[in-house]
Wavefront OBJ file of the C-alpha trace (Angstrom):
o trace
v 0.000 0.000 0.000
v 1.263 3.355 -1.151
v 2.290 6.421 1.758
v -0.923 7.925 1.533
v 0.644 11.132 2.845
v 3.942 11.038 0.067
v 1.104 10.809 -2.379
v -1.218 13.770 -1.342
v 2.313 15.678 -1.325
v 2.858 14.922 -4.786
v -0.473 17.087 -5.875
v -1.151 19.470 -2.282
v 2.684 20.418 -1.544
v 4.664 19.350 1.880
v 2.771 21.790 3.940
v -0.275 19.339 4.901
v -1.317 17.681 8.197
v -3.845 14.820 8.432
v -6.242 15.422 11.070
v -8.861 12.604 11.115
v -9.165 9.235 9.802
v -11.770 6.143 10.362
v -12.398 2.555 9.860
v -15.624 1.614 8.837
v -16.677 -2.102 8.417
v -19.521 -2.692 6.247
v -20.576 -6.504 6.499
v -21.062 -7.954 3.362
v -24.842 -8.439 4.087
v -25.746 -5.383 4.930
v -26.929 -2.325 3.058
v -24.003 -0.338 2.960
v -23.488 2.766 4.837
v -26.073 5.740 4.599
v -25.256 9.188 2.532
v -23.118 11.862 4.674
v -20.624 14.377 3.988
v -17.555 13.774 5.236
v -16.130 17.091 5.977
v -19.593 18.613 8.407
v -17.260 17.569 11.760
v -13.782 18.472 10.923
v -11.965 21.129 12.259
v -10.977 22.732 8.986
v -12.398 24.574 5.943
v -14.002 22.019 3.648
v -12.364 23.669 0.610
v -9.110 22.776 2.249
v -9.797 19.074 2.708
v -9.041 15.708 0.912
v -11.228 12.844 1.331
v -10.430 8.955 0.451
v -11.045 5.884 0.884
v -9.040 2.854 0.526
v -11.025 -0.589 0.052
v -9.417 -3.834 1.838
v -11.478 -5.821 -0.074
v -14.074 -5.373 -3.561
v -16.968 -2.756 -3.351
v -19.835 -2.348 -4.962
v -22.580 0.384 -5.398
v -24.964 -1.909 -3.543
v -22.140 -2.531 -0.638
v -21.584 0.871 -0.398
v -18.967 2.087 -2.291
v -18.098 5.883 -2.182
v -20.309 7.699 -4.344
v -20.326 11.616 -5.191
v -23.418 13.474 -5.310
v -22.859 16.165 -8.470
v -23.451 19.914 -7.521
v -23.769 18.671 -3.352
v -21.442 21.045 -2.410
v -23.396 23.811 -2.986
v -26.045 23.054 -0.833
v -23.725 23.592 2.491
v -23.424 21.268 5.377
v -25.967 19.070 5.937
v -26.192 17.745 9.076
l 1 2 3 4 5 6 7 8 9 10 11 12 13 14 15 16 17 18 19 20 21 22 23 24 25 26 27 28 29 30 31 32 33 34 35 36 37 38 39 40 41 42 43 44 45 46 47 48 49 50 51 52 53 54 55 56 57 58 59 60 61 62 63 64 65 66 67 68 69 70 71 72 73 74 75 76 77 78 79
């Protein structure tokens, strides 16, 4: 697996700080994990923030795989 961080230097520059990350487990038989945005409860400008996701194993639509809702940003934090 790639340095996540050496990557996100590549594109953003050295000067960037990670400030939240997450494990979420999604069993196979469920339904996946409900819309949210991911940026409403972190301490930083949204504009200024990087989101991703890194799949262990094969996703699908239907298992929840991230999904990006066109034009959702300008509707401001939904909470």
């Amino acid at each position: 697996m790639p340095d996540v961080k050496q990557v996100l230097c590549t594109f953003l520059g050295k000067d960037i700080d990670m400030v939240q990350s997450h494990v979420f487990f999604v069993h196979p038989d469920s339904a996946g994990y409900p819309w949210h945005q991911d940026t409403v409860l972190l301490p930083v400008d949204s504009r200024q923030a990087v989101g991703m996701a890194i799949a262990l194993t094969e996703l699908s639509l239907d298992s929840g795989a991230p999904t990006l809702i066109p034009g959702s940003h300008r509707s401001g934090d939904v909470r």
